[in-house]
C-alpha positions in Angstrom: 32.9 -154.5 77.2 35.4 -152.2 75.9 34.3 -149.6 73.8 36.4 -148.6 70.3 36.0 -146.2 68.2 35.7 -147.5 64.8 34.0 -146.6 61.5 33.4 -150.3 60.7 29.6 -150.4 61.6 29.2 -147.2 59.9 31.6 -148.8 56.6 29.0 -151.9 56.5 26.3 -150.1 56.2 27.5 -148.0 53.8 29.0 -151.0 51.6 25.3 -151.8 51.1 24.4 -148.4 50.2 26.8 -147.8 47.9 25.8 -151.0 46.1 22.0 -149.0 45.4 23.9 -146.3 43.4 26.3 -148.6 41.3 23.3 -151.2 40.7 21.3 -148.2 39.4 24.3 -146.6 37.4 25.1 -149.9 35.7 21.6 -150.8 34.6 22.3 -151.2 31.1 24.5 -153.9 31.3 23.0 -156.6 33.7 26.2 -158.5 34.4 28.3 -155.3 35.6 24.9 -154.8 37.7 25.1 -158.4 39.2 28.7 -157.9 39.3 28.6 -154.6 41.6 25.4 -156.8 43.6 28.1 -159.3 44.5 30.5 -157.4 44.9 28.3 -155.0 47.7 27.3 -158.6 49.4 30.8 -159.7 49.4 32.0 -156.1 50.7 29.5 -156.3 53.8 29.9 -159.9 54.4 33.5 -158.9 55.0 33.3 -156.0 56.8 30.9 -157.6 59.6 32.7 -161.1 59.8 36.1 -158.4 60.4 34.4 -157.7 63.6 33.4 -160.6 64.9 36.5 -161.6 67.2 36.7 -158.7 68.4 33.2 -158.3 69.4 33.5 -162.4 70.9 36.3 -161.2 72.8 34.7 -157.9 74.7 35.2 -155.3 72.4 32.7 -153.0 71.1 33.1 -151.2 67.9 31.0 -147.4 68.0 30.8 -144.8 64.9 29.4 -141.3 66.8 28.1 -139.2 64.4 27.2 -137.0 66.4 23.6 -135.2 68.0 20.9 -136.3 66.3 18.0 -135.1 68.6 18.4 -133.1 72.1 19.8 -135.8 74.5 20.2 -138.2 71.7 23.1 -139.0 69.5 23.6 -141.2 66.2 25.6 -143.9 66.8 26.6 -147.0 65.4 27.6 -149.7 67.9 29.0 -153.0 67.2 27.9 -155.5 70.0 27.1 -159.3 70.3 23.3 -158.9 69.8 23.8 -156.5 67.0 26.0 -158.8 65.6 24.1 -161.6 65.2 21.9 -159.9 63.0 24.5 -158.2 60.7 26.2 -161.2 60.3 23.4 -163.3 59.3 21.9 -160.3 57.1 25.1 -160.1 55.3 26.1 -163.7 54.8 22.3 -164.3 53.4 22.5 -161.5 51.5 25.1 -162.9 49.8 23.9 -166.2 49.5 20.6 -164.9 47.9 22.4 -162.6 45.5 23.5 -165.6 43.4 20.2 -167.2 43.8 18.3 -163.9 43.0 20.4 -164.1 39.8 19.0 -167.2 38.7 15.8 -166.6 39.7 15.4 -163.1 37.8 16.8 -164.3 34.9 15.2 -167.5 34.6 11.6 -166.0 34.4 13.2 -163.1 32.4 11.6 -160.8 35.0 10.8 -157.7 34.7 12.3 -154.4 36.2 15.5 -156.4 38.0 18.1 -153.1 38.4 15.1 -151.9 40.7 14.8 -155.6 42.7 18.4 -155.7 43.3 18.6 -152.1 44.0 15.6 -151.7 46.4 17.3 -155.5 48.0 20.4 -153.7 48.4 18.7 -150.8 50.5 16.8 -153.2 52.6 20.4 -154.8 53.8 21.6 -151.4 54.2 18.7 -150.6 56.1 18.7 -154.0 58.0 22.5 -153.3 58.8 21.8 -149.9 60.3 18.8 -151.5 62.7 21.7 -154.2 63.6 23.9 -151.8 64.4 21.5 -149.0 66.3 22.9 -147.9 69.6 19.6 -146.5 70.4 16.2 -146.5 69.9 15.7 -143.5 67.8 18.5 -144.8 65.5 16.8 -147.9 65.6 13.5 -146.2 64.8 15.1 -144.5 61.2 16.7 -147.8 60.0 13.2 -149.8 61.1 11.0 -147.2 59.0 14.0 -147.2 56.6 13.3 -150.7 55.7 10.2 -150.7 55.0 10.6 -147.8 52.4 12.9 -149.8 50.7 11.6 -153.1 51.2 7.8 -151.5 49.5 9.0 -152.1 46.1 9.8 -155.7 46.4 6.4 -156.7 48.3 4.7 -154.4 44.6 7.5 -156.0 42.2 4.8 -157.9 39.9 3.0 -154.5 39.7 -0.6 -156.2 39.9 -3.7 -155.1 41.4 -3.1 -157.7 44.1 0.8 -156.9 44.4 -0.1 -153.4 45.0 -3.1 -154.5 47.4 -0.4 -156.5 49.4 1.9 -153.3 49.2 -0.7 -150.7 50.7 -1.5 -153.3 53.5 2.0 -153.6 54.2 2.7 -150.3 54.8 -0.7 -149.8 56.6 0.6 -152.7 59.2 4.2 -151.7 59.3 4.1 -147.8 59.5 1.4 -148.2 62.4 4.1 -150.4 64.2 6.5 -147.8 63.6 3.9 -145.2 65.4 3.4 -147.6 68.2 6.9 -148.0 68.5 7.8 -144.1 68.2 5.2 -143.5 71.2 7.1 -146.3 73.3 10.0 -144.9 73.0 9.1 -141.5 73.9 7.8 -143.1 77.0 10.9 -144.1 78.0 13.1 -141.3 77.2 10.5 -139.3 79.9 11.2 -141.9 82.2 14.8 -142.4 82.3 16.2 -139.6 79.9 17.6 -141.8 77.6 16.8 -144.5 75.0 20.4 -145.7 75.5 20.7 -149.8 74.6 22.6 -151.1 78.2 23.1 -154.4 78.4 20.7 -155.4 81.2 18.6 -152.7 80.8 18.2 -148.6 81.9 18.6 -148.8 85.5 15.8 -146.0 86.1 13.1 -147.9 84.2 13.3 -150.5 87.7 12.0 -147.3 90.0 9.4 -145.7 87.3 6.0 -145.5 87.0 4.8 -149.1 86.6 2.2 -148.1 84.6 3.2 -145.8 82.7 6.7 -148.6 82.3 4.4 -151.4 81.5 2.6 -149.0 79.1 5.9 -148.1 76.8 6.8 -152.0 77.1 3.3 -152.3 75.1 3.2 -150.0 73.0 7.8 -151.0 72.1 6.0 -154.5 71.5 3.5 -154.0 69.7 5.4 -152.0 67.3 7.9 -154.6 66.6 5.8 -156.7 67.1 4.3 -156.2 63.7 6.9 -157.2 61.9 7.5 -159.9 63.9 4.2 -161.2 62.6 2.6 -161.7 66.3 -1.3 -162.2 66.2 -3.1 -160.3 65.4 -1.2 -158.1 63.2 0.3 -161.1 61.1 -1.6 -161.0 58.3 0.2 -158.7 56.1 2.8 -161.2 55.8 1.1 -164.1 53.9 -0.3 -161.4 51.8 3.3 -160.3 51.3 3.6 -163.6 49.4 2.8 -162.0 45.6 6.4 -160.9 46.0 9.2 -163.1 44.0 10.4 -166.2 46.1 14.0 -164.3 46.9 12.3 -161.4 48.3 10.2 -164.3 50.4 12.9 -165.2 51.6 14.3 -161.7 52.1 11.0 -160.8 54.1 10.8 -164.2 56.2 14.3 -165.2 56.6 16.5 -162.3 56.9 15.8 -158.9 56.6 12.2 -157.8 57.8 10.7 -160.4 60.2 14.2 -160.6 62.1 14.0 -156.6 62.4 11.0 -157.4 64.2 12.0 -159.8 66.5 15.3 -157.9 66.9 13.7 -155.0 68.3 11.4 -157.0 70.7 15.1 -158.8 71.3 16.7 -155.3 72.4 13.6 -154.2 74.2 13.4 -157.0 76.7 17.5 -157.2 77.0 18.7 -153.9 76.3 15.9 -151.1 77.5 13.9 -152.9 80.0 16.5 -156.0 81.3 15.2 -159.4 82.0 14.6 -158.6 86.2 12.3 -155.5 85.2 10.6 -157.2 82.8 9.8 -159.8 85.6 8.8 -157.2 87.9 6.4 -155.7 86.1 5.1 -158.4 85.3 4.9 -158.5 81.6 6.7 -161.5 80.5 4.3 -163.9 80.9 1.7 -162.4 78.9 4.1 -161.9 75.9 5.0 -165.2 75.9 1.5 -166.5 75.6 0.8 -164.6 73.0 3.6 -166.3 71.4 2.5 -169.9 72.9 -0.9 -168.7 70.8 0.5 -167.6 67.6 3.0 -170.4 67.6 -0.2 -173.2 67.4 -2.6 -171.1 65.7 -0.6 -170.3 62.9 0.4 -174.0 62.8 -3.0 -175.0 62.2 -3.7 -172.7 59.7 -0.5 -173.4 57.7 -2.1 -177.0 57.5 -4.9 -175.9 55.2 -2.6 -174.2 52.8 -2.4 -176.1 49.3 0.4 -173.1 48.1 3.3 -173.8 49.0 4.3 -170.3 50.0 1.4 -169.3 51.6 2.3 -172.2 54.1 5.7 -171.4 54.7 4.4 -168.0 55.4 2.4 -169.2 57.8 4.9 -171.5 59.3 7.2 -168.3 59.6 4.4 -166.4 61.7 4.7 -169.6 63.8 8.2 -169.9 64.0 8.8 -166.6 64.5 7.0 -166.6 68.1 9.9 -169.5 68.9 12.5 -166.6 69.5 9.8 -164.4 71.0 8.6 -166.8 73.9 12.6 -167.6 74.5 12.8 -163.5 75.0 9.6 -163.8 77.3 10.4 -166.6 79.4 13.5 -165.4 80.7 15.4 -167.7 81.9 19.1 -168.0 80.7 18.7 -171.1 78.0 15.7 -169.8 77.0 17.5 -167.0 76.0 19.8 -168.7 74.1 17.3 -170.7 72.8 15.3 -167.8 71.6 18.2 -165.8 70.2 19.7 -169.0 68.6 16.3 -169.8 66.4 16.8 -166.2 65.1 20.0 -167.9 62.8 18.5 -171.0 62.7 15.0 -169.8 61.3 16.7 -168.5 58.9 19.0 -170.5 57.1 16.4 -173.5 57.3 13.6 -171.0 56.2 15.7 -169.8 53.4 16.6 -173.4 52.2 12.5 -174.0 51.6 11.7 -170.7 50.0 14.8 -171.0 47.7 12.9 -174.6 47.0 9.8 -173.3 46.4 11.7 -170.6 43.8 13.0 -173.2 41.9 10.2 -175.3 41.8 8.5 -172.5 40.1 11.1 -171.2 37.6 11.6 -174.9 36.7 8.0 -176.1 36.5 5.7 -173.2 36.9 4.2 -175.7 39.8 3.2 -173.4 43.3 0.3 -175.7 44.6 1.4 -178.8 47.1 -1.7 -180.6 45.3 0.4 -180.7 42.0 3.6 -181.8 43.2 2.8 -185.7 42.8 6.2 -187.2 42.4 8.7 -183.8 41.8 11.1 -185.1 43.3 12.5 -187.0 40.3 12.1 -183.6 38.1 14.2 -181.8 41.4 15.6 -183.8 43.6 18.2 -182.2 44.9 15.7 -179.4 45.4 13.5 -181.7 47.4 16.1 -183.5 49.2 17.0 -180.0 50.4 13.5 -179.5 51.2 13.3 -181.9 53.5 16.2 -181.2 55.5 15.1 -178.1 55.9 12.0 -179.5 56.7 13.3 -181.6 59.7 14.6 -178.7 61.1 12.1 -177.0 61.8 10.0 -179.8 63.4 13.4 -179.8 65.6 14.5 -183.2 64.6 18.3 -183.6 65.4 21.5 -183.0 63.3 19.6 -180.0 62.2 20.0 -175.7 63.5 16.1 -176.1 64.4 17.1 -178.8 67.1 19.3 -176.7 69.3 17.1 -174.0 69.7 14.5 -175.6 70.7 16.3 -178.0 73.1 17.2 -175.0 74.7 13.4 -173.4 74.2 12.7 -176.8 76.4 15.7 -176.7 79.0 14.4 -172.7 79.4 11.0 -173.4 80.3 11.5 -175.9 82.8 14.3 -173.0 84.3 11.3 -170.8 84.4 9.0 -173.0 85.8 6.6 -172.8 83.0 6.2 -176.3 81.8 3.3 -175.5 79.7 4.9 -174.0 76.9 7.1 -177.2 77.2 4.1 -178.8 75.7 3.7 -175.9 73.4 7.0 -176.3 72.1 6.2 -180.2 71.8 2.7 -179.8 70.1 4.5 -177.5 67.6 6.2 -179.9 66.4 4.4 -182.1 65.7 2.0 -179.8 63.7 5.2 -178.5 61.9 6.0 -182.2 60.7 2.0 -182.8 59.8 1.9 -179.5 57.5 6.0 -180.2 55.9 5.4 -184.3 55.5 3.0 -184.1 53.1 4.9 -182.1 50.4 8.1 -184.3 51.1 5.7 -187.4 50.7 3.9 -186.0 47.9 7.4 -185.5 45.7 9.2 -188.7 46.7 6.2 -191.4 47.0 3.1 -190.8 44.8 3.0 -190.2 41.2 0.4 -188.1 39.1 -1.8 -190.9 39.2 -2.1 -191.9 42.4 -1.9 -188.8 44.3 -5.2 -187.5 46.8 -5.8 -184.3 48.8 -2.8 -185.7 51.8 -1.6 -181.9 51.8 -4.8 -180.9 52.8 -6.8 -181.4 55.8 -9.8 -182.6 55.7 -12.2 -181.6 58.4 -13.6 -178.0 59.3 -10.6 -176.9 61.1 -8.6 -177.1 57.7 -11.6 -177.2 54.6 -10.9 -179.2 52.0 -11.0 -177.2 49.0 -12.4 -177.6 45.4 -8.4 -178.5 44.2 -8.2 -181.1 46.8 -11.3 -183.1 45.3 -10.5 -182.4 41.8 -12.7 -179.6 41.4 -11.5 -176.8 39.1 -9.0 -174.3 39.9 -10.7 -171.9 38.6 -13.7 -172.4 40.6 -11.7 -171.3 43.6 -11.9 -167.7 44.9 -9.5 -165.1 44.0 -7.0 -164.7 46.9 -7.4 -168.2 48.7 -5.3 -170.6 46.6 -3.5 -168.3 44.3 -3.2 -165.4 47.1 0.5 -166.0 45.3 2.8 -166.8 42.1 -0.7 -166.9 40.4 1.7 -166.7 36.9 3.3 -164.3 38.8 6.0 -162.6 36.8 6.2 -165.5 33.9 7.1 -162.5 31.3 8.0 -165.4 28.7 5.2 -166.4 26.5 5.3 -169.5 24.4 2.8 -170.6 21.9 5.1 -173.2 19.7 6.0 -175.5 22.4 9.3 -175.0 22.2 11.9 -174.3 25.1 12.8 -170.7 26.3 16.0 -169.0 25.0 17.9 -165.8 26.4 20.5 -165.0 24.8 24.2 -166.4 26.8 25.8 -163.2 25.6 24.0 -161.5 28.1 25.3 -164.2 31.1 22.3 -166.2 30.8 21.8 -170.0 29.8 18.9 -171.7 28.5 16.2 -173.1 30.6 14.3 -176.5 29.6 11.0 -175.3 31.8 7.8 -177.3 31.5 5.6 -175.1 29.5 2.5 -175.8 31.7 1.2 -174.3 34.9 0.6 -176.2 37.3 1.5 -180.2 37.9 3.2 -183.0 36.3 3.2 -182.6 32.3 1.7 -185.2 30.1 3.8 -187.9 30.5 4.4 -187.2 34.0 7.9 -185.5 35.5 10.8 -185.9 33.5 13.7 -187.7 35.7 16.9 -185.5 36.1 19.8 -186.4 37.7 20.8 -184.2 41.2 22.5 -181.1 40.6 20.8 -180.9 36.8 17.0 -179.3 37.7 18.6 -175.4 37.4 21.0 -173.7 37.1 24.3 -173.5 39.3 23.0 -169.8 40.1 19.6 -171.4 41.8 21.3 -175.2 42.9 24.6 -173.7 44.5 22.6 -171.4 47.0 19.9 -174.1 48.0 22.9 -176.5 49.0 24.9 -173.9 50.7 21.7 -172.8 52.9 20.8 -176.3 53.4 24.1 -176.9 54.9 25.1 -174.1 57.0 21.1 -175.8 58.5 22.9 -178.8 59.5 25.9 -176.7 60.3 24.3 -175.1 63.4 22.9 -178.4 64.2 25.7 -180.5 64.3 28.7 -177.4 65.4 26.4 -174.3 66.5 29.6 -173.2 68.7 31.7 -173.5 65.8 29.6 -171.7 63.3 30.3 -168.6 65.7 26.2 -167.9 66.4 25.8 -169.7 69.0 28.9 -168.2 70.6 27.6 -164.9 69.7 24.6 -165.7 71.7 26.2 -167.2 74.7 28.0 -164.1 75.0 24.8 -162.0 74.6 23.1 -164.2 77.5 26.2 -163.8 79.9 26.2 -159.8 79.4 22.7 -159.6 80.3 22.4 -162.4 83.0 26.1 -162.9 84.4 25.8 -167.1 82.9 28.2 -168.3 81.5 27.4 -171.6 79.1 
């Protein structure tokens, strides 16, 4: 690797930033504030993509800034693994600023110069963890996100937006704590907190305790965002937030920090061979191999639809962790691969699930009898999405976990082989219900399919036509319980914001919750939403198959590749 200096890293992160003060300064007019939104995305998108041949072809692009603390400096560095996560932050970020659009506006939402704003900040931030040559740097831009991302968890300004908020930043400061202490473990160690690919050489002759100590302690502090068990639970909770900043937290931004650092831990600090010395690989990845069926199970009993993609993401999330744990080259790849893949298929469901809600005020599974003829290009999207992440072929989640498979056998660990398999079929028993519940029953004959039915699950009071009401607060509607619906209307008739301000009219179901009388209107594909919400949902859903069909072409998989032959010496 040849290291340049550049200011590029330092000029992306920026572009982000930058966007926080014109979002603000604009706030009068929303479409100049959308504009300079786009504009920020489009600015970082292209900055980061600038890089990439360079970075595929061995160079390295650094911004020194100079010493930040004795023995430490703040620099930027553009590598391969940082890559990978500034060019998916950006390219999403993007991709969700148009659907944000559409989203805000189409439940006239409150407060939106301080959602795009704070979202703005949380790229910067994500961009600067991307980008962090050490881990103190990485430590400011990890804590930095949070801050920013706080207002987006609170948006809805509720008691139980506020609740989720404080539990939040209980879980995720504490993480940052735990983290702190692990890295001032290793700068006693070695001296430095330097990233090398491989790993510090001193940290193979230190104290093995005290080594297997800081690995701990670095783990456990990303680990928290990474949404290992036990400290997942913030992140269903996180749910009250609006469906773009779901996707922001499960997707892009947060939960990849999480994984990222656990990513640069194992790779960069420690190095695959000390890892395996000490001995601490194996039990990380079983607590993965735990989370990854636990959370499985759990997502099963969910009847809100985004309560069970969050609890799909806690699952899916310990798919790149056990790839880091295990090892072995292609489960490297296939760990660091599920990081892009995740997320554009996990962003194609949320982004669903948004417009599902604008469009019909409908969050519950149970209500969904036959939605697919109100949103079927929604749905259809849905359920690509939804293969992907059971790892059926032709879609990003099948690569990854082909090579989650191929690494285990390398590592001679065939039980999470059967992990892997088991998860799979879990994923396809808690995503086949919602696709068979839009596209094959109607109001009238619909049961309680999305719910299991024995003690593992419960079947709730909705499931056997008990009263929603009748079921307690923070269960079913622990989100979007008429969330941010700012737009009241008594007379029946259909919204209206005015298209001088760059807004259209909406024809939403006035009605919360299922099918209106006379069951789902039938819309044509394309015509559910607007362009704002449709053109996002089809762009994630393809760049899905995308890195299923082409991964090497779509440049991540290349990116990774290039990752796993710094750190191991293979080549794929």
């Amino acid at each position: 690797m040849t290291n340049v200096p550049s200011l590029m890293p330092l000029a992306a992160v920026l572009a982000a930033a930058v966007g926080v003060v014109t979002i603000v300064a604009s706030r009068r007019s929303p479409n100049v504030r959308e504009g300079f939104t786009v504009l920020s995305a489009v600015s970082a998108l292209g900055i980061v993509a600038s890089m990439v041949p360079g970075v595929l072809n061995g160079t390295t692009y650094v911004t020194d800034l100079g010493t930040f603390v004795p023995g430490v400096r703040f620099v930027l560095r553009a590598d391969p693994l940082g890559m990978i996560f500034a060019l998916l932050a950006s390219l999403l970020w993007l991709i969700t600023s148009f659907y944000s659009i559409g989203y805000m506006r189409g439940l006239d939402e409150h407060a939106q110069t301080r959602y795009f704003a704070a979202f703005a900040g949380s790229v910067s931030a994500a961009l600067g963890v991307a980008f962090a040559s050490n881990l103190i740097v990485l430590y400011v831009f990890y804590e930095l996100l949070t801050v920013a991302t706080y207002p987006l968890v609170t948006h809805d300004e509720t008691d139980e937006a506020r609740k989720a908020g404080r539990k939040y930043l209980a879980y995720t400061f504490g993480g940052g704590v735990a983290a702190l202490a692990g890295t001032a473990l290793v700068f006693g160690m070695t001296g430095t907190v330097e990233f090398t690919a491989g790993g510090i050489a001193a940290l193979a002759n230190a104290d093995p305790v005290v080594a297997r100590a800081a690995f701990a302690l670095l783990v456990a502090g990303f680990g928290v965002k990474a949404a290992l068990m036990p400290v997942h639970s913030w992140l269903p909770d996180a749910m009250v937030a609006p469906t773009p900043v779901s996707g922001l937290l499960h997707a892009v931004a947060v939960v990849k920090s999480g994984v990222f650092g656990i990513a640069r831990v194992i790779l960069d600090v420690y190095g695959p061979d000390t890892v395996g010395s000490l001995g601490v690989g194996l039990p990380l990845a079983a607590v993965a191999a735990f989370t990854i069926v636990v959370a499985s199970i759990i997502a099963l009993r969910q009847d809100n639809l985004k309560r069970r993609l969050a609890y799909s993401t806690v699952s899916q999330l310990s798919y790149i962790v056990l790839g880091l744990a295990l090892l072995s080259p292609a489960a490297l790849v296939g760990g660091l691969l599920h990081i892009p893949a995740h997320a554009f298929m996990k962003l194609t469901l949320f982004f669903c699930a948004g417009a599902i809600h604008v469009e019909t005020h409908t969050d519950d599974i149970s209500d969904m009898a036959g939605i697919g003829r109100r949103m079927p290009l929604t749905m259809i999207a849905f359920t690509v999405a939804s293969l992907g992440m059971a790892g059926l072929p032709l879609v990003a989640g099948f690569v990854s976990k082909w090579y989650l498979l191929i690494g285990s056998i390398q590592a001679e660990q065939t039980v999470f082989v059967f992990v892997l398999l088991a998860s799979g079929l879990l994923n396809i028993g808690y995503f086949w219900p919602v696709i068979y519940q839009a596209f094959f029953q109607t109001p009238e004959d619909s049961d309680a399919k999305p719910l299991i039915e024995f003690p593992i699950g419960g079947v709730r009071a909705v499931a056997d036509g008990g009263s929603k009401d009748s079921v307690a607060e923070g269960e079913q509607y622990a989100v979007d319980r008429n969330p941010s619906d700012h737009i009241a209307v008594t007379d029946g008739e259909s919204d209206h914001v005015d298209a001088a301000d760059g807004e259209s009219d909406h024809d939403h179901d006035h009605h919360h919750g299922g099918a209106p009388a006379g069951g789902w209107e039938h819309r044509r594909l394309g015509t559910e939403s607007t362009w704002f919400m449709m053109a996002p949902i089809t762009i994630a859903a393809a760049g899905a198959i995308v890195l299923g069909v082409v991964p090497q072409t779509a440049v991540f998989l290349a990116l990774v590749q290039r990752v796993v032959a710094d750190v191991t010496g293979v080549v794929f």
